[in-house]
N, C-alpha and C positions, 0 to 999 in steps of 0.2 A: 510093757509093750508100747510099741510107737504109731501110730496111725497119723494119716491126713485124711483131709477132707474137706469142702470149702464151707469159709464162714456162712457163721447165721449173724442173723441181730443180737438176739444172745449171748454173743461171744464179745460183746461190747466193752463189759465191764472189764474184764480179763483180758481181752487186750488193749485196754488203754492204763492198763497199769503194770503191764509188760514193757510198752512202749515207755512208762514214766522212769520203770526198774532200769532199763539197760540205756537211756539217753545218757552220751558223755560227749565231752568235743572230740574223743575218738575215734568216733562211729558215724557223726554228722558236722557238720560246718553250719545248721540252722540251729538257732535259739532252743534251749529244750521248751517242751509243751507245759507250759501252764496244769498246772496240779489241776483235775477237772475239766481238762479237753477231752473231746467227745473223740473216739478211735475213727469209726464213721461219718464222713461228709460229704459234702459236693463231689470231692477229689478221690474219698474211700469209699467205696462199695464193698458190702459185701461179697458178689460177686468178683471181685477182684484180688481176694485174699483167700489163701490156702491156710489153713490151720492144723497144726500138729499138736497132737495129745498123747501125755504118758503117759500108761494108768489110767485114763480117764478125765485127766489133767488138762485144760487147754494148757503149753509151754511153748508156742510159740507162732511164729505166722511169716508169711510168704504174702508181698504183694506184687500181682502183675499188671503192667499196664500197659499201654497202648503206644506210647512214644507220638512221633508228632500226630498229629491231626490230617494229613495229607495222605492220599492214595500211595504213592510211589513207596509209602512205609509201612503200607499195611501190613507186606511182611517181617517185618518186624517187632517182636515184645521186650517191654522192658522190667527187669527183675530191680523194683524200687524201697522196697525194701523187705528188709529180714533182720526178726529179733528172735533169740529166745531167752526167755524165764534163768537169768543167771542162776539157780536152783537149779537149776538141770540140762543145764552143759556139759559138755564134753562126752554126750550120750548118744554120740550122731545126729539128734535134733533139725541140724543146721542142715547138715546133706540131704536129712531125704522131704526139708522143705525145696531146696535148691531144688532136687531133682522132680517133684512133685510137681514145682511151675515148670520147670521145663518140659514136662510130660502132658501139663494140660494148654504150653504155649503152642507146643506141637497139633493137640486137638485142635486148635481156635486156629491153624490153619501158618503157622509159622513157618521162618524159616531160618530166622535166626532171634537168637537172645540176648537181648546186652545188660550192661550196667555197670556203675560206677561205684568204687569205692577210695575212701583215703587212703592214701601213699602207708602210712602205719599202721594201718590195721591187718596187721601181717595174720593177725587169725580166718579172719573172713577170708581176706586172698587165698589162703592157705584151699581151704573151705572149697572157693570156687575153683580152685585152679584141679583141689580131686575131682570135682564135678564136669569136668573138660571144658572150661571156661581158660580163656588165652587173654593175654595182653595186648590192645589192639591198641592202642596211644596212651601217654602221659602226658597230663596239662600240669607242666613243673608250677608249682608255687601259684596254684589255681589260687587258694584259699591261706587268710594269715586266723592263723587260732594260737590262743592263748601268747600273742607274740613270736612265734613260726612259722616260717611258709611252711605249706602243707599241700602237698602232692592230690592229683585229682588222677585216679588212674582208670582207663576207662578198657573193659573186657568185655568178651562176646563169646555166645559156643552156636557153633553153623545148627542147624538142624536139615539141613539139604540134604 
């Protein structure tokens, strides 16, 4: 069985080795995390993450966040990231974390959703695009990884 729910501090450990499991140049254009980076910081809050468990299992997580700092966006959240537990993919996992922030972006008074993902990560797209997330620009050859430009594509789903 699949549940969410949002993080505690306890979920610290388990997801920062979620986070070490599934970083590739993939998925991100930043550095991977240093083996004993702490999941939670400045930047993570608990309250900012959605946690999905299989069985009992924390597998995976949802983070939302707030996009800029300025009024005029406070309608807006941003879905910044999402991993699960390579172990237990392809279980829906990813969707009803997707759908899970967008359900509590909605409570927190939203109106739309965005976020970014690599040009290749045709699974994640895939992912977002069930979850009525759209294609709102591509920044061609944002990012050069591993000696390729690499595509920055940037979607959104209204909540209006």
């Amino acid at each position: 069985m699949i549940t969410t729910r949002p993080a505690r501090e306890d979920d610290e450990a388990a997801l920062a080795k979620i986070d070490e499991r599934t970083w590739t140049p993939a998925v991100s254009p930043a550095p991977a995390p240093p083996a004993g980076t702490p999941f939670f910081d400045d930047g993570t809050r608990p309250e900012d993450v959605l946690v999905a468990e299989h069985d009992g299992v924390v597998a995976g997580y949802v983070r939302l966040g707030e996009g800029f700092g300025v009024p005029a966006h406070r309608h807006v959240r941003v879905l910044d990231g999402l991993a699960v537990d390579p172990d237990r993919r392809r279980l829906g996992i990813a969707g009803r974390l997707v759908e899970a922030a967008v359900a509590e972006a909605r409570r927190r008074g939203a109106r739309k959703v965005t976020l970014r993902v690599l040009g290749p990560n045709a699974g994640a797209r895939r992912v977002y695009e069930r979850c009525g997330f759209v294609v709102e620009g591509v920044l061609r050859g944002e990012f050069r990884i591993d000696g390729a430009d690499v595509d920055d594509v940037l979607m959104a789903r209204s909540l209006a």
